[in-house]
N, C-alpha and C positions, 0 to 999 in steps of 0.2 A: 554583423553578429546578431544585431534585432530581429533582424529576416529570419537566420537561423532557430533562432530561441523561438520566435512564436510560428514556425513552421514545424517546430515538433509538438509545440502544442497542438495545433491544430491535428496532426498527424493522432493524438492522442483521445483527444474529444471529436472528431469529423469521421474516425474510419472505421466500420464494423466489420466489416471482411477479414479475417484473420491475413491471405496470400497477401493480399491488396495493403495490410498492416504493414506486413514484415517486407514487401519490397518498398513500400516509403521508408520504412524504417533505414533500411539496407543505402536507399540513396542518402539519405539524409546523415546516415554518418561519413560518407567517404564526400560529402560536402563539408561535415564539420572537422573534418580531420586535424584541418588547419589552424580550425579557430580553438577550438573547444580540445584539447588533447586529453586533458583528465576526464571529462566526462566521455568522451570516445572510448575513453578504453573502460570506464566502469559500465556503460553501456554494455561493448563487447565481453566483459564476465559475466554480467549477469544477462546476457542475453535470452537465454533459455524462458529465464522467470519471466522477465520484459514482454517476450513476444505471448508469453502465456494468458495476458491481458485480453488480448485478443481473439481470444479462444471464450471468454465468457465474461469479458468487461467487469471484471470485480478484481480487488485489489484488497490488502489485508489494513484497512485503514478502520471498518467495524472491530474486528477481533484484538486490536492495537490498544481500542478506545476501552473495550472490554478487561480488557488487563490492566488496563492504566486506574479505570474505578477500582475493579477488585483491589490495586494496590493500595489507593486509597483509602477503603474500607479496613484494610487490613492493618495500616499502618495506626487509624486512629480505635482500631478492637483489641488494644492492650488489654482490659480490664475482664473481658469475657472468659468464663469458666471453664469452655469447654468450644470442642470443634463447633458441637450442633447449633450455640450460640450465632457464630460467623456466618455459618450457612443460611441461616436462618435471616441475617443482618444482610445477607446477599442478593437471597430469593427477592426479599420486601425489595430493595432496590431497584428491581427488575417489575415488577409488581406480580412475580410466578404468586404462585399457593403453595404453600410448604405443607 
């Protein structure tokens, strides 16, 4: 089950070729079939997304982080008067120019 876990790793950080992706990928589940059943099959739903990694190596882990401050931001901007306040509390975070 080691072998398996860090052979998708690998599979994940080692392959740039999108064909060359998705047929490691393709062995590596009908390897883990046995071991791994839940993640085999979540694998297999989102596989479309999965293999899309592939295609330009970025992942939604930036725009995740980005949400996660604005929440933050937003959660402790009780007191401000208006929209333009918050945006403005956002921009500076960011260091834009408002």
């Amino acid at each position: 089950m080691h072998e398996l876990k860090e052979k998708i790793r690998k599979i994940f950080n080692k392959t740039n070729d999108w064909y060359a992706g998705v047929f490691k990928l393709g062995m590596w589940l009908s390897r883990a079939k046995k071991y791994f059943p839940n993640s085999n099959n979540t694998i297999i739903r989102w596989y479309d997304e999965i293999i899309a990694y592939f295609d330009n190596g970025t992942n939604s882990g930036m725009v995740e982080g980005i949400n996660n401050k604005l929440k933050l931001i937003k959660r402790s901007s009780y007191g401000f008067r208006n929209f333009e306040n918050f945006r403005i509390r956002c921009l500076l975070n960011w260091h834009f120019i408002y």
